[in-house]
mmCIF file of the N, C-alpha and C atoms, coordinates in Angstrom:
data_MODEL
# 
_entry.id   MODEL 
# 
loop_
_atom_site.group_PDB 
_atom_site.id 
_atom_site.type_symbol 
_atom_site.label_atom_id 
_atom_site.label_alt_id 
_atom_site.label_comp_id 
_atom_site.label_asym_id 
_atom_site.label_entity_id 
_atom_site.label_seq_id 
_atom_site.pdbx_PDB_ins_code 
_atom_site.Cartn_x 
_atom_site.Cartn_y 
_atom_site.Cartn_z 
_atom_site.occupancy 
_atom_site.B_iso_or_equiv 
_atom_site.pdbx_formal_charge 
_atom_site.auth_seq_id 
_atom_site.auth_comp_id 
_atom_site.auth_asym_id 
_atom_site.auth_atom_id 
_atom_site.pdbx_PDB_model_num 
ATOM 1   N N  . UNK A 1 1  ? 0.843   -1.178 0.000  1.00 0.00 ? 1  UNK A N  1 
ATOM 2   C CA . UNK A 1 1  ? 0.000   0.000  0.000  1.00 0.00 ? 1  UNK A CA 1 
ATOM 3   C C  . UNK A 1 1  ? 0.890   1.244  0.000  1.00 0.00 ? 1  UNK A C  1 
ATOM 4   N N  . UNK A 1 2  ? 0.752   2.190  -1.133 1.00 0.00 ? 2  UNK A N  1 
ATOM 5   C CA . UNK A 1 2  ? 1.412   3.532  -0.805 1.00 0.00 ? 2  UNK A CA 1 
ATOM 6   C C  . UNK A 1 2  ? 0.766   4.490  -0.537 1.00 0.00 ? 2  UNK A C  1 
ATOM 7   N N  . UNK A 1 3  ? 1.479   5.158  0.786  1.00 0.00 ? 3  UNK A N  1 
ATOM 8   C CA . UNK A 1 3  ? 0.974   6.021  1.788  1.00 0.00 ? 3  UNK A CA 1 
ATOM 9   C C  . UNK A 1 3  ? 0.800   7.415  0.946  1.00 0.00 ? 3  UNK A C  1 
ATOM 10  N N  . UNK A 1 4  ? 0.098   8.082  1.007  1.00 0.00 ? 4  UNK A N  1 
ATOM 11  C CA . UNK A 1 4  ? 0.187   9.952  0.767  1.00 0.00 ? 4  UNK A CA 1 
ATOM 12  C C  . UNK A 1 4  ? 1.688   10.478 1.714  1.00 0.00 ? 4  UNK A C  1 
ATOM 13  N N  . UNK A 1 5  ? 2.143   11.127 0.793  1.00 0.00 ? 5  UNK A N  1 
ATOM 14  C CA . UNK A 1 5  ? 3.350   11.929 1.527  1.00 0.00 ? 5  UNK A CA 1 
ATOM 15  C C  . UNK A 1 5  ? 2.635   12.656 2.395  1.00 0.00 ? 5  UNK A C  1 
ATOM 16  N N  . UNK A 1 6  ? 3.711   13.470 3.319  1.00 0.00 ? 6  UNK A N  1 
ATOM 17  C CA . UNK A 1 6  ? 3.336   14.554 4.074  1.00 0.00 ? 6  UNK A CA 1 
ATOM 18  C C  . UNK A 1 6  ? 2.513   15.712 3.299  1.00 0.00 ? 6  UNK A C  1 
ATOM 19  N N  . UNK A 1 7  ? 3.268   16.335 3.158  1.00 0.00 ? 7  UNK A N  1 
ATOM 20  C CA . UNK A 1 7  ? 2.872   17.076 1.910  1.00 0.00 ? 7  UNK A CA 1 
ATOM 21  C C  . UNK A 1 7  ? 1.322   16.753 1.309  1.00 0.00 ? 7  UNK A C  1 
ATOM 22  N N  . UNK A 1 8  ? 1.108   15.777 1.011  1.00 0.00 ? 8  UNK A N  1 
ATOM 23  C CA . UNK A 1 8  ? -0.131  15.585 0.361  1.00 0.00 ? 8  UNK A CA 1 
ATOM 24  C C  . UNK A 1 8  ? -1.781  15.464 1.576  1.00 0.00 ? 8  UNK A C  1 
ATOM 25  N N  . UNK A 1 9  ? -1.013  15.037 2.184  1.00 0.00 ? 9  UNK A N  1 
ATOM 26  C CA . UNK A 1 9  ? -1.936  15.186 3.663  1.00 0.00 ? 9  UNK A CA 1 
ATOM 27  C C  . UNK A 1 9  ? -2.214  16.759 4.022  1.00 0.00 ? 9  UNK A C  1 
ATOM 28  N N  . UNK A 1 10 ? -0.918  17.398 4.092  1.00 0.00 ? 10 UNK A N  1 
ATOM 29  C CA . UNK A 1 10 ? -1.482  18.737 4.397  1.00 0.00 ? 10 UNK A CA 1 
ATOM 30  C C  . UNK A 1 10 ? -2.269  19.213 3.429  1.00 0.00 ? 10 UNK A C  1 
ATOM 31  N N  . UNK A 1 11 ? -2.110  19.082 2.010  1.00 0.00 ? 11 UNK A N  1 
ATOM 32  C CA . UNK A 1 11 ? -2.888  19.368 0.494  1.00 0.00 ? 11 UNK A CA 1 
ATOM 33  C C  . UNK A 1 11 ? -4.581  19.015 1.415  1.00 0.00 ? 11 UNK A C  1 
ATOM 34  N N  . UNK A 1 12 ? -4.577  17.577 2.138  1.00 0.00 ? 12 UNK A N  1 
ATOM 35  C CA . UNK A 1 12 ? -5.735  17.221 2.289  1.00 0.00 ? 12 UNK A CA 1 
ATOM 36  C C  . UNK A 1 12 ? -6.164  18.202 3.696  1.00 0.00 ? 12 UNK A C  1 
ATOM 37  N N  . UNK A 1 13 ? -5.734  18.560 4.446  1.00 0.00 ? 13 UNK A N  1 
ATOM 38  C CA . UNK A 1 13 ? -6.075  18.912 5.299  1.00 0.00 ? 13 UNK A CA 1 
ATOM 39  C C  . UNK A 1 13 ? -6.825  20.494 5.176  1.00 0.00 ? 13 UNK A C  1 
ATOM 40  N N  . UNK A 1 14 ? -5.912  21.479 3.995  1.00 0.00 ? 14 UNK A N  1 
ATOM 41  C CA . UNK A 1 14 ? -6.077  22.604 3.436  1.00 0.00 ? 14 UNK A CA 1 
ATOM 42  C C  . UNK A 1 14 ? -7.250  22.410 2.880  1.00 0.00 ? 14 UNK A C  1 
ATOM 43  N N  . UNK A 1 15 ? -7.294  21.306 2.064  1.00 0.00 ? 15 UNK A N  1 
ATOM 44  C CA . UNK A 1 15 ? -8.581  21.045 1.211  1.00 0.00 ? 15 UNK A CA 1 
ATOM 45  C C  . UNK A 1 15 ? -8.005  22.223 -0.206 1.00 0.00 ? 15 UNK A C  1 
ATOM 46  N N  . UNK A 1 16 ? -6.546  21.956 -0.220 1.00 0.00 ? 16 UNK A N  1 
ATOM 47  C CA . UNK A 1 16 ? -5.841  22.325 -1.639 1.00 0.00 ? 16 UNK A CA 1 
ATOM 48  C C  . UNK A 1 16 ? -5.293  21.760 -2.359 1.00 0.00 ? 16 UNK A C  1 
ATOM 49  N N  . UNK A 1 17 ? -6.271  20.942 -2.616 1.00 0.00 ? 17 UNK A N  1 
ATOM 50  C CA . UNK A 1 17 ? -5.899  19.574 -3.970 1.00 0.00 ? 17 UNK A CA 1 
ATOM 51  C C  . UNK A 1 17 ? -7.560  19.230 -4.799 1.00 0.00 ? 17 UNK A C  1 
ATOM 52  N N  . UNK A 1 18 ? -7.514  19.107 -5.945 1.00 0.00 ? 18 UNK A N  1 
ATOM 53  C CA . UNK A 1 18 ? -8.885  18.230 -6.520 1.00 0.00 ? 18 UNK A CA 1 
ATOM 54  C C  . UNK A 1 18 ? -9.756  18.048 -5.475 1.00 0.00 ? 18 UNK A C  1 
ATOM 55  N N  . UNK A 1 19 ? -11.086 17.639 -6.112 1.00 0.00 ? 19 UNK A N  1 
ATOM 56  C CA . UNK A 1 19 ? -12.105 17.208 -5.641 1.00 0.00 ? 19 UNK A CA 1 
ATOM 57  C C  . UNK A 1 19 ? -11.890 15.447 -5.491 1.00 0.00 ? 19 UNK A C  1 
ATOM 58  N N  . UNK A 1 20 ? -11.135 15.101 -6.374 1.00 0.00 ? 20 UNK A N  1 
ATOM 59  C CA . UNK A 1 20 ? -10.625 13.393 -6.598 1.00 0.00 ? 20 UNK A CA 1 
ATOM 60  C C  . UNK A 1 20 ? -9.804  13.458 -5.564 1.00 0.00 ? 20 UNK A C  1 
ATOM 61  N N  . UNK A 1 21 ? -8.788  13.824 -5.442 1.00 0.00 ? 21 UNK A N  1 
ATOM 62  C CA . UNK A 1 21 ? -7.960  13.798 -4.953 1.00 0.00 ? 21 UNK A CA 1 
ATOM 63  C C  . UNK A 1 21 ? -8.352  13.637 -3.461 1.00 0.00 ? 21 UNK A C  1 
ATOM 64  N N  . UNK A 1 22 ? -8.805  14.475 -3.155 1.00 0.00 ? 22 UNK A N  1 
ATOM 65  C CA . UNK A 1 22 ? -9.443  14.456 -1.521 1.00 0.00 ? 22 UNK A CA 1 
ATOM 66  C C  . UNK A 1 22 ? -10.287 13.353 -0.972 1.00 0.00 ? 22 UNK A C  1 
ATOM 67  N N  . UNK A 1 23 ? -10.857 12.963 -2.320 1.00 0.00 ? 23 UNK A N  1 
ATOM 68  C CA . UNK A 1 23 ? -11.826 11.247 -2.197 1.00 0.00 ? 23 UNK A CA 1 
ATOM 69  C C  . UNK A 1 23 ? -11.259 10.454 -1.945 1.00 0.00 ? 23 UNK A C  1 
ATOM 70  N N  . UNK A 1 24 ? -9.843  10.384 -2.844 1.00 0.00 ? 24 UNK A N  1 
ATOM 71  C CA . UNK A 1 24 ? -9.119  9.492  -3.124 1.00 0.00 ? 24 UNK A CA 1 
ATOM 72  C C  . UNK A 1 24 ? -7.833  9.040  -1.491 1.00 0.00 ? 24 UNK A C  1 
ATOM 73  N N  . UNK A 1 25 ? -7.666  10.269 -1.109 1.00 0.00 ? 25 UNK A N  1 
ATOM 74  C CA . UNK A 1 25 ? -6.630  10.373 -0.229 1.00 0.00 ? 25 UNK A CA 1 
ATOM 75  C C  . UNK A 1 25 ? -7.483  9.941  1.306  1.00 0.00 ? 25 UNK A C  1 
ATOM 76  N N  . UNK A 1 26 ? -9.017  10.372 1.111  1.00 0.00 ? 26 UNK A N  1 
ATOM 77  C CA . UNK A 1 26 ? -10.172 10.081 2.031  1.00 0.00 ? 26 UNK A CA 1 
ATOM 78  C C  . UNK A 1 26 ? -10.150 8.751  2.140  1.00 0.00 ? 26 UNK A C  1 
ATOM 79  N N  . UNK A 1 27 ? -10.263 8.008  1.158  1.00 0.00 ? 27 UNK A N  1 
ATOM 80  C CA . UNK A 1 27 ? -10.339 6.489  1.476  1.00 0.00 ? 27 UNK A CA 1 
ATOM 81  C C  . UNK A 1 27 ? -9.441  5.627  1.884  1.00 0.00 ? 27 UNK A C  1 
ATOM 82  N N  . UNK A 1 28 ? -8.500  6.375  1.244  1.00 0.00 ? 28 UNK A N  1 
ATOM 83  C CA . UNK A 1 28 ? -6.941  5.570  2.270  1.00 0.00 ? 28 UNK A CA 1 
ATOM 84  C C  . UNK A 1 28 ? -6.930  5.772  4.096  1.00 0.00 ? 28 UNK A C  1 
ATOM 85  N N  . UNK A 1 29 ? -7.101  7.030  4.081  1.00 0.00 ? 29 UNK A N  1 
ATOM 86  C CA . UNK A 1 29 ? -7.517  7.378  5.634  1.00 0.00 ? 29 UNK A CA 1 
ATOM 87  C C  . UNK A 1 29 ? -8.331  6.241  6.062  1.00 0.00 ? 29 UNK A C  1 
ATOM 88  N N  . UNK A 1 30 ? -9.405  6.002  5.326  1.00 0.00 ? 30 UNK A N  1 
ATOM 89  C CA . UNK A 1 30 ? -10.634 5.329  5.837  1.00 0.00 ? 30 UNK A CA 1 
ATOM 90  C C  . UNK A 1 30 ? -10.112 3.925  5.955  1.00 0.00 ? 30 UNK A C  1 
ATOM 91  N N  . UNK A 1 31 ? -9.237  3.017  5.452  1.00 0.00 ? 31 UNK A N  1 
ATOM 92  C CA . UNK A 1 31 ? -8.738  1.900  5.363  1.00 0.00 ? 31 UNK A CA 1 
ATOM 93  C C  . UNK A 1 31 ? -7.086  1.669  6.035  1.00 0.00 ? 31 UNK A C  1 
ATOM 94  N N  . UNK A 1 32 ? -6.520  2.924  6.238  1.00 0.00 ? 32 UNK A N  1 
ATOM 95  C CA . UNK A 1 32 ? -5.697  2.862  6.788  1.00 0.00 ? 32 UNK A CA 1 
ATOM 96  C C  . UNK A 1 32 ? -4.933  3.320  8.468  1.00 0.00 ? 32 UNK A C  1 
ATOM 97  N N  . UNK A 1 33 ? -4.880  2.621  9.442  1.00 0.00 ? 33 UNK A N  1 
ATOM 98  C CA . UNK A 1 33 ? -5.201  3.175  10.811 1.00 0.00 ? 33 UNK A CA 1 
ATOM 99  C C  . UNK A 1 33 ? -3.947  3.968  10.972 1.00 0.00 ? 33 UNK A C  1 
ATOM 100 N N  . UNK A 1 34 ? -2.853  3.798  10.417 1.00 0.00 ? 34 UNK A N  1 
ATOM 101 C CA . UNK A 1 34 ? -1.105  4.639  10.683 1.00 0.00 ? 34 UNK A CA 1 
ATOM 102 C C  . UNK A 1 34 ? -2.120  5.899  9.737  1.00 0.00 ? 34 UNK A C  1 
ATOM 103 N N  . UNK A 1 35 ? -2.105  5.984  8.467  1.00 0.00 ? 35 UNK A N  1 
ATOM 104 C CA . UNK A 1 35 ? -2.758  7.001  8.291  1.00 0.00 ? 35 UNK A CA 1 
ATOM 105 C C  . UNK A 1 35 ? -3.577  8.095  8.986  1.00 0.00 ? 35 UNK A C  1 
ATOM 106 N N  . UNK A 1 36 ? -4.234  7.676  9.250  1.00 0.00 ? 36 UNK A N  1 
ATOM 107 C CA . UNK A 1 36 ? -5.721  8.120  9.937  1.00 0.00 ? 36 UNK A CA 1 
ATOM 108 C C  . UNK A 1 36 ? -5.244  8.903  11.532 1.00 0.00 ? 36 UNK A C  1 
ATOM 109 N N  . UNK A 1 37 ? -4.344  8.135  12.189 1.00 0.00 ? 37 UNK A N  1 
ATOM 110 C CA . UNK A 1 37 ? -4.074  8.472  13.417 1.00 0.00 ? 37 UNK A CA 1 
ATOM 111 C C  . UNK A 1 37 ? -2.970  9.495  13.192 1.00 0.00 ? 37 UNK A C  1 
ATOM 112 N N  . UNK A 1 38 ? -2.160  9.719  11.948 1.00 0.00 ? 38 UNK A N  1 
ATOM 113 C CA . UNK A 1 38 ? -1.572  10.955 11.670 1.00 0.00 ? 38 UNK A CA 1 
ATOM 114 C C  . UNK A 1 38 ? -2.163  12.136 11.285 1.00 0.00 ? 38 UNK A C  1 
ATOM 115 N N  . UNK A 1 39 ? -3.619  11.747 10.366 1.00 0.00 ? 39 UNK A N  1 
ATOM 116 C CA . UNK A 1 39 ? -4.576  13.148 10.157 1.00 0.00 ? 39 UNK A CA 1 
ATOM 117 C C  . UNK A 1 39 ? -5.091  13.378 11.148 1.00 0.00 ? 39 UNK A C  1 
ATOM 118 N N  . UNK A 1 40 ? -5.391  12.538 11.982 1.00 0.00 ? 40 UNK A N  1 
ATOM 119 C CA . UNK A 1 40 ? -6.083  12.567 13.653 1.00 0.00 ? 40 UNK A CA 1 
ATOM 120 C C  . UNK A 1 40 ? -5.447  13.945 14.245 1.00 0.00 ? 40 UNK A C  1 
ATOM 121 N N  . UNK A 1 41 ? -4.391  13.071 14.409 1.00 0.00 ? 41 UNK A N  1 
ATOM 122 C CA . UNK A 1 41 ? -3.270  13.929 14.969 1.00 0.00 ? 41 UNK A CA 1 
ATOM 123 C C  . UNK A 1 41 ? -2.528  15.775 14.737 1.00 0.00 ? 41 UNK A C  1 
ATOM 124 N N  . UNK A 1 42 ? -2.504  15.769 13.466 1.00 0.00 ? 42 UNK A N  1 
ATOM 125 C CA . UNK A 1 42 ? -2.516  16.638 12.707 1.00 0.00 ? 42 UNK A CA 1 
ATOM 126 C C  . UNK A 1 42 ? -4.014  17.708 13.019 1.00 0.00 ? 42 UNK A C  1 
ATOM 127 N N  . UNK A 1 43 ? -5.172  17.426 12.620 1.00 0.00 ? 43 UNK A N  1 
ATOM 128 C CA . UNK A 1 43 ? -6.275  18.036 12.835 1.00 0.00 ? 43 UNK A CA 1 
ATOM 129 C C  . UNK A 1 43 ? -6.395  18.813 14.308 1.00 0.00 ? 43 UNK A C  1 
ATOM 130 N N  . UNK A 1 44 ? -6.046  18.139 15.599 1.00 0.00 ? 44 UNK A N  1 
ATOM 131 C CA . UNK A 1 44 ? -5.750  18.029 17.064 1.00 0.00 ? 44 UNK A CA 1 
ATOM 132 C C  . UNK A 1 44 ? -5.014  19.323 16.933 1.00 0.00 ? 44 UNK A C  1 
ATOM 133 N N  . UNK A 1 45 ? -3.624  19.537 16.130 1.00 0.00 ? 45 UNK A N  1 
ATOM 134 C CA . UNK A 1 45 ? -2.915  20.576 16.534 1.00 0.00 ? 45 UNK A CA 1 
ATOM 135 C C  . UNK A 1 45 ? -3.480  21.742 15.553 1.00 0.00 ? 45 UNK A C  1 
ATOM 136 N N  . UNK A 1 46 ? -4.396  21.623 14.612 1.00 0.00 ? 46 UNK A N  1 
ATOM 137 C CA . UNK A 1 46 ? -4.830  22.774 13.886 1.00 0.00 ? 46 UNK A CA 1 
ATOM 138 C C  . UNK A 1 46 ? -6.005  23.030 14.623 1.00 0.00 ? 46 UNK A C  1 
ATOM 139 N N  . UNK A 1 47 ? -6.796  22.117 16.017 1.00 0.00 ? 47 UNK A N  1 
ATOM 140 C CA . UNK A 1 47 ? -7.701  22.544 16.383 1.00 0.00 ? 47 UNK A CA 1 
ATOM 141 C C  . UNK A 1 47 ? -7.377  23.488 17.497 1.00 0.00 ? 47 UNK A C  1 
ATOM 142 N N  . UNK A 1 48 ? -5.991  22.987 18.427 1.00 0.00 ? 48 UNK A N  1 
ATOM 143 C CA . UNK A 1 48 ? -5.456  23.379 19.674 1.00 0.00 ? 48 UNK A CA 1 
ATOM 144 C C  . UNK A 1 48 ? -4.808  24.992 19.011 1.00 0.00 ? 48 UNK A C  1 
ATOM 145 N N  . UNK A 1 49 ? -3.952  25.250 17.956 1.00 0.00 ? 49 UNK A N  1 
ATOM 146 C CA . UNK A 1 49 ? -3.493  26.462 17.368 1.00 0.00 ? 49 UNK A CA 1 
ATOM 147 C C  . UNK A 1 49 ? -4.732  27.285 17.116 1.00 0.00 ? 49 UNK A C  1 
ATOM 148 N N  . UNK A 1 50 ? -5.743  27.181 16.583 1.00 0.00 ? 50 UNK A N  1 
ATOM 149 C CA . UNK A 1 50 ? -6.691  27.989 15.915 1.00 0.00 ? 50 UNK A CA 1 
ATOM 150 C C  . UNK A 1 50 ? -7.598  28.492 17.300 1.00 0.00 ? 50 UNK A C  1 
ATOM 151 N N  . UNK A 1 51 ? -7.063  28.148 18.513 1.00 0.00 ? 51 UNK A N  1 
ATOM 152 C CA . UNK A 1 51 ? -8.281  28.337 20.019 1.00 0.00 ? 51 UNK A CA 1 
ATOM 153 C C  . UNK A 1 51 ? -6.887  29.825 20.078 1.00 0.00 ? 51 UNK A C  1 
ATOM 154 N N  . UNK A 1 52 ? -5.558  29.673 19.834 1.00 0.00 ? 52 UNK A N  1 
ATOM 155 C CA . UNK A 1 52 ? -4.709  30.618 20.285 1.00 0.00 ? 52 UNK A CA 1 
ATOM 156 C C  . UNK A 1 52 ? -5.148  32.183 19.974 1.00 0.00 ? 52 UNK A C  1 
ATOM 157 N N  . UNK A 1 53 ? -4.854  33.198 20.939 1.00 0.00 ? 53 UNK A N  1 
ATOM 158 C CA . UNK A 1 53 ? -5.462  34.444 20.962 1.00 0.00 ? 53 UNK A CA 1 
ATOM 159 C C  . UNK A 1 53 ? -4.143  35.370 21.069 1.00 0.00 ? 53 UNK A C  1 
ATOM 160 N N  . UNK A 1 54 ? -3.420  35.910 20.347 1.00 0.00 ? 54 UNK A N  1 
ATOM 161 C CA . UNK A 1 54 ? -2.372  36.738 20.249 1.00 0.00 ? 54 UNK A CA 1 
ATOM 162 C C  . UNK A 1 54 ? -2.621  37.892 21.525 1.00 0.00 ? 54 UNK A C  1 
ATOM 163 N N  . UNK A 1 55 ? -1.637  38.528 22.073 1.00 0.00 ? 55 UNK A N  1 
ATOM 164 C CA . UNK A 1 55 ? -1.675  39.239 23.057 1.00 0.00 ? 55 UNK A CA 1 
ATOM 165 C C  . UNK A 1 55 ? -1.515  40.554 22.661 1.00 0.00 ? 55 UNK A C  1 
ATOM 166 N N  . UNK A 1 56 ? -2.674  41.198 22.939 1.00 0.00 ? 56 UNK A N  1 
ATOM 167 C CA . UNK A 1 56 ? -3.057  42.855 22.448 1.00 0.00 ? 56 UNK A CA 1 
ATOM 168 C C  . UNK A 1 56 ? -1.333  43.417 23.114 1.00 0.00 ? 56 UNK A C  1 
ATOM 169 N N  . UNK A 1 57 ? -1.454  44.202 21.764 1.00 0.00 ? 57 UNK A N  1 
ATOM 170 C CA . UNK A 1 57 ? 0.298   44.838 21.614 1.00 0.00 ? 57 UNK A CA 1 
ATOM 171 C C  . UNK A 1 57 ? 0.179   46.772 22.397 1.00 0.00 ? 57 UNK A C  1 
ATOM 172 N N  . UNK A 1 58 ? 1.002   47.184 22.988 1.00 0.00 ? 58 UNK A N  1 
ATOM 173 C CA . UNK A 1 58 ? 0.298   48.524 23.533 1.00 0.00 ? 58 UNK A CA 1 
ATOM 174 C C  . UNK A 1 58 ? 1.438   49.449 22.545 1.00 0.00 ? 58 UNK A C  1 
ATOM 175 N N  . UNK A 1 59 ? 2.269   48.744 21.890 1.00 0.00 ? 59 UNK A N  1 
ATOM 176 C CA . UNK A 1 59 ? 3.449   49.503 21.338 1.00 0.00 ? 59 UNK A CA 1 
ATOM 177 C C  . UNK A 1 59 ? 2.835   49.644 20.146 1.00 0.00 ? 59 UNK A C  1 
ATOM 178 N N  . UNK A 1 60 ? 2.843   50.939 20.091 1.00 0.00 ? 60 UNK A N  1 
ATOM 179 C CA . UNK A 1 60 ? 2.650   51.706 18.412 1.00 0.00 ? 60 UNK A CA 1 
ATOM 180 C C  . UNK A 1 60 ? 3.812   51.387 17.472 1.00 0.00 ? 60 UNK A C  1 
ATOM 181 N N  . UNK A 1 61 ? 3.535   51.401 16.364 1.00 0.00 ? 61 UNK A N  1 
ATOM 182 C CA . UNK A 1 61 ? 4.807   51.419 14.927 1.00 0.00 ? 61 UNK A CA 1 
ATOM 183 C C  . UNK A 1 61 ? 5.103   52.635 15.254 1.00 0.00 ? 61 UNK A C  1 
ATOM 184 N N  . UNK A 1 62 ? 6.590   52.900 14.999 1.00 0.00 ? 62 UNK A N  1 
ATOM 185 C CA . UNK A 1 62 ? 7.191   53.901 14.991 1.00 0.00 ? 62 UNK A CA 1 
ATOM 186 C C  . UNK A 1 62 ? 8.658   53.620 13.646 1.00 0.00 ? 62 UNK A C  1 
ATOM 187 N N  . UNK A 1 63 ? 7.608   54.691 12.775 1.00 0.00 ? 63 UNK A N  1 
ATOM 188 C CA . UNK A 1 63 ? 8.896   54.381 11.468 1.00 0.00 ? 63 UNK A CA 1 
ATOM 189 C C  . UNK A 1 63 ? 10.222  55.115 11.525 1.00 0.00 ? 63 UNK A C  1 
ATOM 190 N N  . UNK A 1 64 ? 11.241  54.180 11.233 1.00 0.00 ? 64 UNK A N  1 
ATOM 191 C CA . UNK A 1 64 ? 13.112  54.899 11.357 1.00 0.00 ? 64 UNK A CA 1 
ATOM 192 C C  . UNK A 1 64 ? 12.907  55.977 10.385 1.00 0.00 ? 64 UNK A C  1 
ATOM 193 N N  . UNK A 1 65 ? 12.025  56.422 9.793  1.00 0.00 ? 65 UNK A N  1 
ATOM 194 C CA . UNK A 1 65 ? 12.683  57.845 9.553  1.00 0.00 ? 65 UNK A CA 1 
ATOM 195 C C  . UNK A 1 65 ? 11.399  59.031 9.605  1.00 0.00 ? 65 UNK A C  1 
ATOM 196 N N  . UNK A 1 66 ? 12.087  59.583 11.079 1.00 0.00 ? 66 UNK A N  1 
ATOM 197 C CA . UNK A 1 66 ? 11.098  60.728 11.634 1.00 0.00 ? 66 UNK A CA 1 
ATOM 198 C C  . UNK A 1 66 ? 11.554  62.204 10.815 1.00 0.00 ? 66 UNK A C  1 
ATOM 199 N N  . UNK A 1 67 ? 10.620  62.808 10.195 1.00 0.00 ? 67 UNK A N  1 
ATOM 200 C CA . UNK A 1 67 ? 11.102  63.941 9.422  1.00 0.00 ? 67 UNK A CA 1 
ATOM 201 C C  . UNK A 1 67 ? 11.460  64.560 10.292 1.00 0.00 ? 67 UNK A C  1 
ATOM 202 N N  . UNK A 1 68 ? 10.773  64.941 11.730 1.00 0.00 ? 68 UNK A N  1 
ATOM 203 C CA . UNK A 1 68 ? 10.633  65.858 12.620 1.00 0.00 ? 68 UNK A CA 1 
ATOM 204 C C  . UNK A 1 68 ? 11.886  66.230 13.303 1.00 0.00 ? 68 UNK A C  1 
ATOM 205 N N  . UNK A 1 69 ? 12.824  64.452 13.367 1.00 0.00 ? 69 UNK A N  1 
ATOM 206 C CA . UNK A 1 69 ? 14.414  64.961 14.053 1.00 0.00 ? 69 UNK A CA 1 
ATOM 207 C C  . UNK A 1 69 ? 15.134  65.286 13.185 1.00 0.00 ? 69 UNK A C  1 
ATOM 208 N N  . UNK A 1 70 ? 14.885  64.776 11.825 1.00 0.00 ? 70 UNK A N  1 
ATOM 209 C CA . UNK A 1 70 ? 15.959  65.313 10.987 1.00 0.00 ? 70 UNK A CA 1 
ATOM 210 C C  . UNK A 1 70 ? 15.496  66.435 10.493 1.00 0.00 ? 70 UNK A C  1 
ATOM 211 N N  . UNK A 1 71 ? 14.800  66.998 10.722 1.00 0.00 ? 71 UNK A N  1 
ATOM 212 C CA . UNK A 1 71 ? 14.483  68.690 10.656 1.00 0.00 ? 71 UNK A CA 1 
ATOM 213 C C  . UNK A 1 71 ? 15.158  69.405 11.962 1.00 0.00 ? 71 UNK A C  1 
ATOM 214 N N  . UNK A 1 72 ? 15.120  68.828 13.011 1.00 0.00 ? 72 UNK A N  1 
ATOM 215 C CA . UNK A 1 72 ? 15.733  69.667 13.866 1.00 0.00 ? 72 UNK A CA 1 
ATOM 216 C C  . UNK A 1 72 ? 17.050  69.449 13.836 1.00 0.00 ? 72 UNK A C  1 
ATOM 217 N N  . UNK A 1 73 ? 17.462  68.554 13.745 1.00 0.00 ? 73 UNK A N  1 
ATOM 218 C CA . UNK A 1 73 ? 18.933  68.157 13.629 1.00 0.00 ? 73 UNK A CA 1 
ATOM 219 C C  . UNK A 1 73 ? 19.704  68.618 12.215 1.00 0.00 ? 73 UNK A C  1 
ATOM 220 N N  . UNK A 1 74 ? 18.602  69.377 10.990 1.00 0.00 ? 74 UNK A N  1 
ATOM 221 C CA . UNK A 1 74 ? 19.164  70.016 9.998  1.00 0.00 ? 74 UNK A CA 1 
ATOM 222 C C  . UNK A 1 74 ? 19.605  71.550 10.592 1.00 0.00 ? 74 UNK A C  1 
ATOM 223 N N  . UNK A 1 75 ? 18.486  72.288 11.430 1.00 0.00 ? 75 UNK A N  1 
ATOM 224 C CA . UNK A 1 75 ? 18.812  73.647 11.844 1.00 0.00 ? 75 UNK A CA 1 
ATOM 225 C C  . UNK A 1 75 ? 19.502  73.468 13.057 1.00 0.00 ? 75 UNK A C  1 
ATOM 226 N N  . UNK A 1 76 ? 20.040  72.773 13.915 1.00 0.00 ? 76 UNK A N  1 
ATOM 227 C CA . UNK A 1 76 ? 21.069  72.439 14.939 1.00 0.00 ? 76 UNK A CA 1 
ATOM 228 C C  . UNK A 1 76 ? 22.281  72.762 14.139 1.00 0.00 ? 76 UNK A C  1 
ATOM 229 N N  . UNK A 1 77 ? 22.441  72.066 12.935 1.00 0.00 ? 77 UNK A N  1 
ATOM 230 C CA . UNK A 1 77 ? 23.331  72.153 12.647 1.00 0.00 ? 77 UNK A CA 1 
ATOM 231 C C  . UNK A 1 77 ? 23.556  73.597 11.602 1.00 0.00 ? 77 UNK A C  1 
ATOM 232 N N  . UNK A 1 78 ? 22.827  74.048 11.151 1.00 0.00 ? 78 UNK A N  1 
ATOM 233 C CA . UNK A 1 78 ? 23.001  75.431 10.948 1.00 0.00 ? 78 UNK A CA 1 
ATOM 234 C C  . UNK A 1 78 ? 23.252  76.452 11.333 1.00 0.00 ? 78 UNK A C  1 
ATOM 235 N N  . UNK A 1 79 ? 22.774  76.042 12.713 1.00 0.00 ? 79 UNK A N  1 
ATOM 236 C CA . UNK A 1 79 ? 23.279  77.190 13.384 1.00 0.00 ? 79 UNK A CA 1 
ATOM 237 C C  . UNK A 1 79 ? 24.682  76.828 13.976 1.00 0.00 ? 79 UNK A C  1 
ATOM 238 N N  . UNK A 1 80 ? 25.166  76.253 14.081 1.00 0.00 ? 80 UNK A N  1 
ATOM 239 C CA . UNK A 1 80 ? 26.753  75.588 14.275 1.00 0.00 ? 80 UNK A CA 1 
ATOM 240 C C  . UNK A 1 80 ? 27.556  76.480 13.783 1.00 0.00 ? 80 UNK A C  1 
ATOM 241 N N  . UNK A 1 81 ? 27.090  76.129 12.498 1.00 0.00 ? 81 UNK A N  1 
ATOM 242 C CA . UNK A 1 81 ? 27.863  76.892 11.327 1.00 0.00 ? 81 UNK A CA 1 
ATOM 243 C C  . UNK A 1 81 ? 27.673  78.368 11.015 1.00 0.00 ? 81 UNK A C  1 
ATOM 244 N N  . UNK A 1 82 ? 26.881  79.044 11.676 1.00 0.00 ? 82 UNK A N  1 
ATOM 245 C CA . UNK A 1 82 ? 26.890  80.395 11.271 1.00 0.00 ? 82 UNK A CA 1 
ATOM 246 C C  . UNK A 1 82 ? 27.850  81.032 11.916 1.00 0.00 ? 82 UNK A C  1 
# 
């Protein structure tokens, strides 16, 4: 019996492969218990990841280039030089 690669399991799991394909890879699951207990398995950690809740961030973006210092730091330096 040849197994679905990794790869092709995740195809099945995405549900990003054919409509055959997913039948096809379905029935091996269905007849095969090493199979089956790896999509098992697999499904378990896309169910346990997808409960995860990212932790509200309080830090704003702050982009490296502030016009505001290099405006002051242009007339700092002008006046240096006068």
């Amino acid at each position: 019996m040849k197994h679905p690669s990794n790869e092709d399991w995740l195809s099945f799991l995405y549900e990003e492969c054919s409509t055959e394909q997913l039948k096809s890879w379905d029935r091996h699951r269905q007849e095969c218990p090493q199979c089956a207990q790896l999509v098992d398995q697999w499904r378990e950690s896309q169910r346990i990841l997808s409960k995860w809740e990212l932790a509200p961030t309080f830090r704003r973006y702050r982009p490296a280039f502030r016009p505001h210092v290099w405006a002051i730091a242009a007339v700092a330096l002008s006046l240096i030089h006068i």
